[in-house]
Legacy VTK file of the C-alpha trace (Angstrom):
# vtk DataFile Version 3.0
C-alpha trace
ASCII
DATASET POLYDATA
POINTS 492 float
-10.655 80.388 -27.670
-9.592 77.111 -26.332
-12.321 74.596 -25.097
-13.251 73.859 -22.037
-15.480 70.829 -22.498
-12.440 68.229 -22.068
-12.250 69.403 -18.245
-15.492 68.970 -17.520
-16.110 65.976 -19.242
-12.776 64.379 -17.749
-13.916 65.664 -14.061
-17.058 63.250 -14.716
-14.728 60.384 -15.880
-12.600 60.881 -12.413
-15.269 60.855 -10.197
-17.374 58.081 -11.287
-13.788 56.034 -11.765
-13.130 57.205 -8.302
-15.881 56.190 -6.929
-16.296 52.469 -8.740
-12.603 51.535 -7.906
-13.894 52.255 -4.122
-16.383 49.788 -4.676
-14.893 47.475 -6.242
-11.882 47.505 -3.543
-14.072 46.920 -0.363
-16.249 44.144 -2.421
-12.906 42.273 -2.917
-12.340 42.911 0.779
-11.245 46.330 1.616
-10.810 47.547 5.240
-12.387 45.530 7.694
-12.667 42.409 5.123
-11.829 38.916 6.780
-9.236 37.300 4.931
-10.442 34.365 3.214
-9.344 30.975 5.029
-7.579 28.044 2.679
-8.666 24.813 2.018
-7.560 22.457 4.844
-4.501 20.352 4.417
-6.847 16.861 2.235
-5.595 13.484 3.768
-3.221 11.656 2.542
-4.305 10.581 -0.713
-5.052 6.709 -1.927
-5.233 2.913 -0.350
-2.561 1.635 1.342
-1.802 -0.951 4.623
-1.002 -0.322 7.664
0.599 -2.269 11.183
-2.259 -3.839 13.001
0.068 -6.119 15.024
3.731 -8.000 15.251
3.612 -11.307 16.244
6.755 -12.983 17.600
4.999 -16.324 18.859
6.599 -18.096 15.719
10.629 -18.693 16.545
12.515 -17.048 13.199
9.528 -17.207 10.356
11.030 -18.812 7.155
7.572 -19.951 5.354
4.361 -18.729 5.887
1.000 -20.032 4.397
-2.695 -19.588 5.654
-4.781 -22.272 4.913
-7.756 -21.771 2.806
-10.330 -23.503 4.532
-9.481 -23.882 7.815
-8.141 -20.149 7.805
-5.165 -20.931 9.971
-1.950 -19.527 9.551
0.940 -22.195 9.103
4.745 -21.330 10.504
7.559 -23.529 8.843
9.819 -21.499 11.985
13.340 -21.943 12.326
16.226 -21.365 15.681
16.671 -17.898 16.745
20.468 -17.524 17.200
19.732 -15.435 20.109
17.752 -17.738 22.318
20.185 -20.440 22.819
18.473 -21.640 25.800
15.476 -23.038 23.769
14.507 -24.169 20.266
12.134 -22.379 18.323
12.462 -24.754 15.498
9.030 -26.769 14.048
5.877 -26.168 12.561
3.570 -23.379 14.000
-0.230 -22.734 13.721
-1.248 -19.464 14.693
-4.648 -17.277 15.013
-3.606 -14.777 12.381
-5.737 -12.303 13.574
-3.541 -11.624 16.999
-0.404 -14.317 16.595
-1.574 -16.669 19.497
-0.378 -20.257 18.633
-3.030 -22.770 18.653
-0.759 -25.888 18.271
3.421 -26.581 17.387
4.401 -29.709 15.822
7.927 -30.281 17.327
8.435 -33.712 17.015
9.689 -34.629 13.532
11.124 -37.847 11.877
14.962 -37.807 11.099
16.350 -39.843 8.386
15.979 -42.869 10.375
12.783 -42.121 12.092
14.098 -40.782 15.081
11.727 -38.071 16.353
13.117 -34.375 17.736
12.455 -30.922 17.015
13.576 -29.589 13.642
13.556 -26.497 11.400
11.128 -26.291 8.869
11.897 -24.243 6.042
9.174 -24.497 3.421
5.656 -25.228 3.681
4.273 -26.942 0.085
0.770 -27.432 0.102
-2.333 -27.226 1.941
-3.858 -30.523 2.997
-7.600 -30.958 2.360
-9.926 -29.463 5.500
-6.981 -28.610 7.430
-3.120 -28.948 7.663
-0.069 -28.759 5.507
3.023 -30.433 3.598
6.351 -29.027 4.740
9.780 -29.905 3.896
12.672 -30.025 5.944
16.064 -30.482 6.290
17.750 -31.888 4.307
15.510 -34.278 2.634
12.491 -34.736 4.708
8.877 -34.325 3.431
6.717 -33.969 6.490
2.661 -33.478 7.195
0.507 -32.224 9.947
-2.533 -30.461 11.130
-3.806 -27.636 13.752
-3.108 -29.993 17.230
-0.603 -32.395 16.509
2.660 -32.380 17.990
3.741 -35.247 16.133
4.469 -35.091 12.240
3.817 -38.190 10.107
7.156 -37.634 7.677
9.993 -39.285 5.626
13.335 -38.873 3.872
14.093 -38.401 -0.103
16.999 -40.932 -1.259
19.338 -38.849 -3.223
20.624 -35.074 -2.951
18.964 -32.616 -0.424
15.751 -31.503 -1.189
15.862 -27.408 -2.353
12.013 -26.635 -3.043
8.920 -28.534 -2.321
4.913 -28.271 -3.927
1.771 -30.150 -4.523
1.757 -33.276 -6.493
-0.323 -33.489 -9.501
-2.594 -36.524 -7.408
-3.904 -37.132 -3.911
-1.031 -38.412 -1.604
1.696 -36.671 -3.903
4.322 -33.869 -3.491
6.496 -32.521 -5.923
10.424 -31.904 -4.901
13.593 -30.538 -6.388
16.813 -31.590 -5.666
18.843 -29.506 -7.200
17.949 -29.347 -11.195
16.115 -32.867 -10.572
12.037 -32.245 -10.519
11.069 -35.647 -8.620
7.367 -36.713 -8.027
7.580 -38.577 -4.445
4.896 -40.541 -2.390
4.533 -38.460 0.709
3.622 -41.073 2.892
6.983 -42.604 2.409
8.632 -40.326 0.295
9.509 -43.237 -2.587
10.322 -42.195 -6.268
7.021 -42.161 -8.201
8.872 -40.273 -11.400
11.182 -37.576 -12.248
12.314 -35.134 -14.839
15.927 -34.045 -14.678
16.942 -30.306 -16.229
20.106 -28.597 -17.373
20.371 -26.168 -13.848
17.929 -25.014 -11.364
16.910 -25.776 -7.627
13.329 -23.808 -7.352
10.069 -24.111 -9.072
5.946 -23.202 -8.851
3.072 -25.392 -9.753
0.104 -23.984 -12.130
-2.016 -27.154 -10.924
-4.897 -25.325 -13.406
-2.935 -25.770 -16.235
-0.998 -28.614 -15.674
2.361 -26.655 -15.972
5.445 -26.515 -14.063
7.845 -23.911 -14.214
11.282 -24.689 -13.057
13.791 -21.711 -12.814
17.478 -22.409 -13.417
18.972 -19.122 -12.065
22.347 -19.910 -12.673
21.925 -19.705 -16.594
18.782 -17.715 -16.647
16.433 -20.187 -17.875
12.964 -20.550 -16.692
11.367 -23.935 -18.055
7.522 -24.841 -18.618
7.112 -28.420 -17.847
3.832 -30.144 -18.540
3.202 -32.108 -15.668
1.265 -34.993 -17.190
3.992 -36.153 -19.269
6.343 -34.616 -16.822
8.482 -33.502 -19.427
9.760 -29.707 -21.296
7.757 -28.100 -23.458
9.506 -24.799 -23.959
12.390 -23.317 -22.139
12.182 -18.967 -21.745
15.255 -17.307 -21.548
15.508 -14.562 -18.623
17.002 -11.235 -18.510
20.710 -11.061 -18.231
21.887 -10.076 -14.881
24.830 -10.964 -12.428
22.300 -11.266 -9.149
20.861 -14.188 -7.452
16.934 -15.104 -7.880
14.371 -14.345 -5.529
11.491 -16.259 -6.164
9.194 -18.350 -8.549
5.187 -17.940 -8.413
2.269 -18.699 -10.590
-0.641 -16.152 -10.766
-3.284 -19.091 -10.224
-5.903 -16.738 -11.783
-4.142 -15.601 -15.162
-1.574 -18.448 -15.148
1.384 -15.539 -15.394
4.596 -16.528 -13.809
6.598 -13.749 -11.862
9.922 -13.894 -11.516
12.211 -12.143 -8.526
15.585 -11.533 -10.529
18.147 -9.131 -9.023
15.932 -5.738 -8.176
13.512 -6.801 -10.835
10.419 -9.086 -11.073
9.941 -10.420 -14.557
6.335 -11.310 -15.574
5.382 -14.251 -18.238
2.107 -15.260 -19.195
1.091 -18.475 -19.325
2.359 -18.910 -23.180
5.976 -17.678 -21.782
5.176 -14.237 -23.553
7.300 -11.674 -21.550
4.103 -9.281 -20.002
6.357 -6.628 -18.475
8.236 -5.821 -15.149
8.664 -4.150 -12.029
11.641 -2.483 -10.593
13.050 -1.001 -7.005
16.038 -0.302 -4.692
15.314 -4.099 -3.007
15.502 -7.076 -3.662
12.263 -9.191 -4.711
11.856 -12.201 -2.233
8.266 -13.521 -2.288
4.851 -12.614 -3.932
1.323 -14.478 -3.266
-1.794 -13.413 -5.667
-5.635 -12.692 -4.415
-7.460 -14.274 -6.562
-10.534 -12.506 -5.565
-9.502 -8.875 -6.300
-6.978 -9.657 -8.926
-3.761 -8.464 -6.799
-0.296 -9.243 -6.742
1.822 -8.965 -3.636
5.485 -8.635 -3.537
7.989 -8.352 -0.734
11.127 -6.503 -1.472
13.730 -6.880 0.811
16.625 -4.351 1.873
20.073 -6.334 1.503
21.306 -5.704 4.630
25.203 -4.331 4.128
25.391 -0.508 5.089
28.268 -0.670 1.761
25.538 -0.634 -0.677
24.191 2.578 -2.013
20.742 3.043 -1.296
20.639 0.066 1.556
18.406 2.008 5.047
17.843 -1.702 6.317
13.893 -1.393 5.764
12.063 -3.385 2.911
8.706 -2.772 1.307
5.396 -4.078 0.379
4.024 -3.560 -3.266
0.522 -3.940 -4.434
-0.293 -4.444 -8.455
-3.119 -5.156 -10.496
-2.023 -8.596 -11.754
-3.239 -8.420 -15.453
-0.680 -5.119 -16.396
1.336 -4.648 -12.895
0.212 -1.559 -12.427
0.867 -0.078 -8.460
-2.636 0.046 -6.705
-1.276 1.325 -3.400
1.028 3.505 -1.904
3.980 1.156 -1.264
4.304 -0.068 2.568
7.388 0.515 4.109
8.708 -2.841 6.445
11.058 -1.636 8.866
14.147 -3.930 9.462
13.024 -6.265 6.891
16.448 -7.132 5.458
17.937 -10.173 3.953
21.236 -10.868 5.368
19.344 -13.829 8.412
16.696 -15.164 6.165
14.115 -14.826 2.826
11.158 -13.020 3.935
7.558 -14.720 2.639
4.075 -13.642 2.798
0.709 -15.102 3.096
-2.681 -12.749 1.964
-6.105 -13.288 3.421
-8.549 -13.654 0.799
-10.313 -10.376 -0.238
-6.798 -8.750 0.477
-8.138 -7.045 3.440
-5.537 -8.694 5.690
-1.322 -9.096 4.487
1.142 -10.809 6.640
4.995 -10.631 6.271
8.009 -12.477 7.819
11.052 -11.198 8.852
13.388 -14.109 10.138
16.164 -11.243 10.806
13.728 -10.148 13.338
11.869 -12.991 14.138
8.783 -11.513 13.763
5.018 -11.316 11.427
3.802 -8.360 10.671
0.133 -8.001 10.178
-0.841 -5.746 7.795
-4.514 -4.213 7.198
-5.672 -2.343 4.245
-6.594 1.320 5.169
-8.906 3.723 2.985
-8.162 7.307 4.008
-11.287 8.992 5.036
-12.808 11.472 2.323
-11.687 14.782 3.663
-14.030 17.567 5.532
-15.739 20.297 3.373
-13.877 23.312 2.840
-15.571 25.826 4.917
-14.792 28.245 2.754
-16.254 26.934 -0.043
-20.104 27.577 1.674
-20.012 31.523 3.167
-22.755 32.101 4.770
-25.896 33.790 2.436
-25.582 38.286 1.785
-28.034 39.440 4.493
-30.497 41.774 2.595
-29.683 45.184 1.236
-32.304 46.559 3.054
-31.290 45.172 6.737
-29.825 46.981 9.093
-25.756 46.298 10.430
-25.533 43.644 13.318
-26.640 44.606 16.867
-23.336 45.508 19.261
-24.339 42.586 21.255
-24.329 39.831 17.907
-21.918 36.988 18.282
-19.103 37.310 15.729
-16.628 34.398 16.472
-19.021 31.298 15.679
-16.942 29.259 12.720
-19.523 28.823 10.162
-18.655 25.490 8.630
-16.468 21.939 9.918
-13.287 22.323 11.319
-9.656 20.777 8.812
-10.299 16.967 7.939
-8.946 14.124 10.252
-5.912 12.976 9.762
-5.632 9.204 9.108
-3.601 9.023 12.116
-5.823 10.948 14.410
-8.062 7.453 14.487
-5.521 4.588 15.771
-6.514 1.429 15.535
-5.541 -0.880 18.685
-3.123 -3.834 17.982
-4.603 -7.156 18.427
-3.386 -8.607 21.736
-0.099 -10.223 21.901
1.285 -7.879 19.437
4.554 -5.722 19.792
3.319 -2.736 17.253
2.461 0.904 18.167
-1.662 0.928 17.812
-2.425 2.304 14.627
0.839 2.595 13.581
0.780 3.650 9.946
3.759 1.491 8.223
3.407 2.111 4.882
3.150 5.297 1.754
5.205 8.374 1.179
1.754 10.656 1.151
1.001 13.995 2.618
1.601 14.570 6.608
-2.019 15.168 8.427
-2.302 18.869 9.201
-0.806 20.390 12.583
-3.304 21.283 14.925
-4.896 24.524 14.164
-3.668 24.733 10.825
-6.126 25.372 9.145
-7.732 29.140 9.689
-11.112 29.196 10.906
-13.664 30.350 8.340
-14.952 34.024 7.825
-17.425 34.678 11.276
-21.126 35.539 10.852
-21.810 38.922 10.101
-18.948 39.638 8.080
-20.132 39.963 4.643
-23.333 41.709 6.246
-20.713 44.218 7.866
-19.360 44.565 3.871
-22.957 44.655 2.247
-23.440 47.671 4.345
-20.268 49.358 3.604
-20.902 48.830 -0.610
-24.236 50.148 0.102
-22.550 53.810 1.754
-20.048 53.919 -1.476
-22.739 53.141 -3.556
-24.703 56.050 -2.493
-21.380 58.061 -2.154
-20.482 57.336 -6.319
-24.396 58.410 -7.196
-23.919 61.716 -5.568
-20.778 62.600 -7.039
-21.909 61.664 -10.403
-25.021 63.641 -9.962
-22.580 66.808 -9.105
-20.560 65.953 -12.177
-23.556 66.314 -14.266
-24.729 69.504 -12.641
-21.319 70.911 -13.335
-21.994 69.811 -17.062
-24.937 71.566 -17.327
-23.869 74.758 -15.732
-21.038 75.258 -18.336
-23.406 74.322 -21.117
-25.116 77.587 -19.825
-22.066 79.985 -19.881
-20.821 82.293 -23.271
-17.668 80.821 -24.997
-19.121 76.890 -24.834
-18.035 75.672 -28.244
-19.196 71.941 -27.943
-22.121 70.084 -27.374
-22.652 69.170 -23.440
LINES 1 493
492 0 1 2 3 4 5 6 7 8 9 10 11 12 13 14 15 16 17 18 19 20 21 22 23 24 25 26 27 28 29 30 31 32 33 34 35 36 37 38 39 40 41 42 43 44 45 46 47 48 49 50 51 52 53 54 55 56 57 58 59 60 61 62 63 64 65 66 67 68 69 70 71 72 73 74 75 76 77 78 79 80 81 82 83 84 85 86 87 88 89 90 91 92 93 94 95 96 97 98 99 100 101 102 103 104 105 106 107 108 109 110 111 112 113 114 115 116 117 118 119 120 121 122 123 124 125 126 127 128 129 130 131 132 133 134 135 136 137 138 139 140 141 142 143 144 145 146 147 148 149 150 151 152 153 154 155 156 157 158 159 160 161 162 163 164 165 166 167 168 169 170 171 172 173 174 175 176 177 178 179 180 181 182 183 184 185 186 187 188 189 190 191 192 193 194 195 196 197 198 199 200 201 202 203 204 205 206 207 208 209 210 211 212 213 214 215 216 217 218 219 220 221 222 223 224 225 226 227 228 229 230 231 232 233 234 235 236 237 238 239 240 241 242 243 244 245 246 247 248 249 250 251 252 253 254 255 256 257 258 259 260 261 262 263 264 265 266 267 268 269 270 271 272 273 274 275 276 277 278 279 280 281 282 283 284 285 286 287 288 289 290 291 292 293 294 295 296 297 298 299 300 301 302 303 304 305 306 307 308 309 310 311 312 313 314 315 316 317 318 319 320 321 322 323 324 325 326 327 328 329 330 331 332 333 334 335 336 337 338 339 340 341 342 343 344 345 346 347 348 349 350 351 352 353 354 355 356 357 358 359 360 361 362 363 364 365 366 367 368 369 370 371 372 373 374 375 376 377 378 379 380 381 382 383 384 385 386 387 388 389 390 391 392 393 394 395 396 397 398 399 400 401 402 403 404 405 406 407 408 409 410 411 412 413 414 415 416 417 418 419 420 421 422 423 424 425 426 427 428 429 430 431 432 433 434 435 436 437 438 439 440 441 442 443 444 445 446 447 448 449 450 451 452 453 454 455 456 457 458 459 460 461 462 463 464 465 466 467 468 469 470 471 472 473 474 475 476 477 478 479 480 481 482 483 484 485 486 487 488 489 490 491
């Protein structure tokens, strides 16, 4: 006689399986579920800068520096080619938090004394209090301060003047003419000493450590030069390359000295120890250091000729940790900031809150300000509202059931502009710089489950619940009524 236990026992399996999957299906959502809303879109993720204002007060920009105690920002400007009607050539002061000029020096000494206006191409050193040492062409040193209009200045003897610093005393400035490092009196710009070098035209001054490095481009040798002695004390050869240089600086804090070379900055420390380097699609023209948050700034500039792979006209601002160059922030795109009219520079408020970039092919400054994305919204998701209890009855007709029950998606960084100061040309809270995340379109992000929801499912578990017991009580029945009958050949 052939069982019949396995049917009964597998009608019990079925039905309780049955009625657990049902479950288990409307508790993950079944009919009637509200799908569960994602995570809004975060903001764009880490520190960068962004355009607080353009100033265009200046003429074309060639040097910038702002002045440590006075906290005014010094233009060595230049002639814009397209205003031939006037001369924006001289020496600028400007507010640097809006680019209103406070004073211009345009009255400068020629070789012979005569006084007219005249470009000013690098600023040296900051004076004591207030003021600056600039050079000019071709060989004149030149000083001022915040009012004057007149600059006390005088002429080099000897080849034009290529770079200019501070003197290692009071009343000194150091020059280069050409590979010839030349200690002159700036009051009348006489011969005090001078070192003379195998190439170069460019240099920066470690006044902490007594040092001079003088780059020689041409034959890619950078040389450390004590300045007491004013003589070599070891020469560093640089990388091999077929570029010109960018620029010389000295990290006053560590004593490092960065190097723009090609699409490369090279970085020595103080010893002439190679540290490392950074590399990108532009060309390296200036860097400044904060001393006060250990940060190195470099401008990269586009080269300007359509020809060249990779060349969209726009440069970029880079942020590094000076001690092992790592990137801090997202880097900061500069729009038209190419090469071809003029070497960008840079000047950075202390703190690093505040950057500010030339562009002589625009003739403008860019003021850049450092911008923390906010920390994005909760995800509403991520806090239903509590499981009414079991024993409560199902929401009135009349219960509201559209209410969001948490924030809406994050702000977007540029949902909050910031104005430009006055007298700027930029786009308020125009956001110049990083390649992050886009903000989230409006109404992206779904609106979280309603109220009442999850009571609406609690009550629906609760009928299956009762549903499964039932049919596994029948099941059991069934069990015991075939235990009863003739013919049962296995135990129930």
């Amino acid at each position: 006689m052939k069982p019949h236990a396995p049917r009964v026992t597998g009608a019990l399996v079925f039905t309780t399986a049955t009625a657990a999957a049902l479950i288990v299906a409307v508790t993950a959502g079944g009919a009637g579920a509200e799908p569960a809303a994602p995570s809004p879109q975060a903001a764009p993720g880490g520190v960068t800068y962004r355009e607080a204002g353009r100033f265009t007060t200046a003429g074309k920009p060639r040097d910038l520096l702002l002045h440590p105690e006075s906290k005014n920002l010094y233009v060595g400007s230049d002639d814009l080619a397209d205003t031939a009607d006037v001369n924006e050539g001289g020496l600028y002061v400007l507010n640097p938090a809006d680019g209103s000029v406070r004073s211009t020096v345009t009255r400068i000494p020629g070789p012979t004394g005569t006084l007219a206006r005249r470009a000013v191409t690098r600023i040296g050193a900051a004076l004591p209090g207030d003021g600056v040492v600039f050079g000019y062409p071709l060989r004149g040193i030149g000083t001022a301060r915040t009012g004057d209009e007149t600059a006390a200045g005088a002429w080099v003897a000897g080849a034009t003047v290529t770079d200019i610093g501070p003197g290692t005393g009071p009343g000194t400035a150091l020059v280069a003419q050409g590979p010839v490092l030349v200690e002159v009196d700036l009051a009348t710009a006489a011969v005090r000493r001078s070192l003379t070098m195998e190439g170069g035209d460019s240099f920066a001054v470690d006044a902490a450590r007594k040092t001079v490095w003088f780059t020689d481009f041409a034959n890619r040798r950078l040389y450390k030069v004590d300045t007491e002695r004013l003589a070599v004390v070891a020469t560093v050869e640089l990388p091999a390359g077929e570029g010109f240089g960018g620029f010389t600086e000295v990290d006053p804090q560590t004593g490092a000295v960065w190097v723009g070379l090609d699409n490369s900055v090279v970085v020595y420390a103080a010893t002439g120890t190679r540290l490392g380097a950074l590399s990108g699609k532009d060309l390296p023209r200036a860097a400044r250091f904060d001393s006060a948050t250990g940060q190195a700034f470099v401008v990269w500039q586009d080269a300007g000729d359509p020809s060249l792979p990779g060349s969209d006209n726009d440069g970029t601002l880079t942020v590094h940790r000076s001690a092992d160059l790592t990137e801090l922030v997202r880097p900061v795109v500069l729009p038209g900031n190419q090469v071809q009219l003029g070497v960008a520079s840079l000047a950075v408020q202390p703190g690093a809150e505040v950057v500010l970039v030339s562009s002589p092919a625009q003739g403008t400054i860019t003021r850049l300000e450092r911008f923390v994305p906010p920390e994005p919204s909760p995800d509403p998701s991520s806090h239903p509202s509590p499981s009414p209890d079991p024993s409560a009855s199902a929401p009135s007709p009349g219960a509201s059931t559209g209410t969001p029950t948490g924030p809406g998606p994050a702000t977007s960084p540029a949902a909050s502009p910031v104005p430009a100061p006055a007298g700027s040309t930029a786009a308020p809270g125009a956001v110049v710089g990083g390649t992050g995340g886009q903000p989230p379109a409006a109404g992206a992000a779904p609106a979280p489950a309603p109220h009442g929801s999850l009571a609406s499912t609690g009550t629906t578990v609760l009928s299956l619940a009762g549903t499964a017991a039932a049919l596994t009580l029948a099941g059991w029945a069934l069990i015991r009524f075939r235990a009863g009958r003739p013919g049962r050949t296995g135990p129930g």
